[in-house]
C-alpha positions as CSV (number, residue, x, y, z in Angstrom):
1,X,-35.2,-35.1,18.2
2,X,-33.1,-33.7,20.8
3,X,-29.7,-35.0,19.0
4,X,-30.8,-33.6,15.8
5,X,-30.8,-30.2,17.3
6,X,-27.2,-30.3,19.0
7,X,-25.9,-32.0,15.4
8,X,-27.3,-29.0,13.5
9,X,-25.8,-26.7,16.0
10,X,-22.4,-28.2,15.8
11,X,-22.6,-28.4,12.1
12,X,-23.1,-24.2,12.0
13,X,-20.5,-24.0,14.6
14,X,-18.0,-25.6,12.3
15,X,-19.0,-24.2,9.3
16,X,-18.3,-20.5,11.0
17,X,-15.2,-21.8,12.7
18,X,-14.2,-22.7,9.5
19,X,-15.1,-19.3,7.7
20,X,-13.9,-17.9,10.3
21,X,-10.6,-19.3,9.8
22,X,-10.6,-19.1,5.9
23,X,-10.8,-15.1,6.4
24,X,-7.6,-14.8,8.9
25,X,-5.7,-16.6,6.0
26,X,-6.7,-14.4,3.3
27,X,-5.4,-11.6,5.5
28,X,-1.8,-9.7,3.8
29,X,0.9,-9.0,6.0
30,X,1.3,-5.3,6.5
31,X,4.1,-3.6,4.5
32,X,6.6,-2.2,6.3
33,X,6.6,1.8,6.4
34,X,9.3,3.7,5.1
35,X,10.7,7.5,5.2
36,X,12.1,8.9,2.0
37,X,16.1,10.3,2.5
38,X,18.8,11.5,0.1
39,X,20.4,8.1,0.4
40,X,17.5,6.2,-0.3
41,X,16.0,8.2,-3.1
42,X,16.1,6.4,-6.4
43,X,15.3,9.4,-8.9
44,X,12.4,8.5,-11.9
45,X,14.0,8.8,-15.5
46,X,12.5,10.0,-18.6
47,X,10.8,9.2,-20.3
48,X,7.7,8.3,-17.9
49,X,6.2,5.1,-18.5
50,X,3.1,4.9,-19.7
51,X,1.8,1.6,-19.1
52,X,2.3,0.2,-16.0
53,X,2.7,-4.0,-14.8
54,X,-0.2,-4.9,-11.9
55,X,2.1,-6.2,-9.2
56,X,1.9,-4.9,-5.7
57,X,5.5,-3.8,-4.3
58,X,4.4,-0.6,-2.6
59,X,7.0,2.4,-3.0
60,X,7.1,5.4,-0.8
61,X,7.6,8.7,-3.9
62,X,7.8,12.2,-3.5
63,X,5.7,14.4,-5.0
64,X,6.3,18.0,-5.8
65,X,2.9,20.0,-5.2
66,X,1.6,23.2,-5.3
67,X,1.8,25.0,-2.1
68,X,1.0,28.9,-1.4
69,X,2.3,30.0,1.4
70,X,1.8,32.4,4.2
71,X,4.5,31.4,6.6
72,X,8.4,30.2,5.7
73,X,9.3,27.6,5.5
74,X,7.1,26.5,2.6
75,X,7.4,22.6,1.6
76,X,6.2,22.0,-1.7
77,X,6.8,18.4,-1.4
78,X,4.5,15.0,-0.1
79,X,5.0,11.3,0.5
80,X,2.7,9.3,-1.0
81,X,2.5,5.4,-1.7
82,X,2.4,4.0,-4.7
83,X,1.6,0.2,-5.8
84,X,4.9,-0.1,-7.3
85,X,8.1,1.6,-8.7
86,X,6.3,2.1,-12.5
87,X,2.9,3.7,-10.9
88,X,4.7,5.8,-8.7
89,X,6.8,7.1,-12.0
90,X,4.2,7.5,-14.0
91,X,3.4,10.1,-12.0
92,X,4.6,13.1,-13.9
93,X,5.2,14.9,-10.2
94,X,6.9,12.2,-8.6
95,X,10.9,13.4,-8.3
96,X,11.8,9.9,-6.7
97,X,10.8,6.9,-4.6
98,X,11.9,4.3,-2.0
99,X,11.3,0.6,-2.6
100,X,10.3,-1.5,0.4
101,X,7.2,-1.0,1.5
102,X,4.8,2.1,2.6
103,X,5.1,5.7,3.5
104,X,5.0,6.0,6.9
């Protein structure tokens, strides 16, 4: 009886190493994080698209937003990631984006 026991242990030991490592291979790599400059900028054209493709290559845009302000200097601009280059121009706000990777 006693080996019974100590087999069904081991066999729900495996089994959650095993899940275990299933989930750390499922993990993404982080993106790399990016800051938005004049040489970098890739401006959006018109017209917008309107339909976008689903593939994750995450762009760092800038967004012009409305800001009311009480002290100068006012920024009426924001980073914001996007999933890709399309999304990001879809975005009727967005002046331009980065490719490769994340805002930071």
């Amino acid at each position: 009886m006693n080996w019974v026991s100590s087999w069904g242990a081991g066999l729900l030991f495996g089994l959650f190493l095993q899940a275990t490592l299933a989930d750390e291979q499922l993990l993404l790599p982080k993106s790399p994080t990016i800051v938005v400059t004049s040489s970098n900028l890739v401006s959006c054209k018109e017209p917008r698209p309107e339909i976008c493709y689903e593939v994750y290559a995450p762009v760092c845009a800038v967004r012009k937003v409305q800001v009311q302000c009480t002290l100068a200097p006012c920024l009426n601009i924001e980073q914001k990631t996007y999933a890709n280059d399309c999304q990001a121009c879809s975005d009727h706000k967005v002046v331009g984006f980065a490719s490769g990777g994340e805002c930071s």
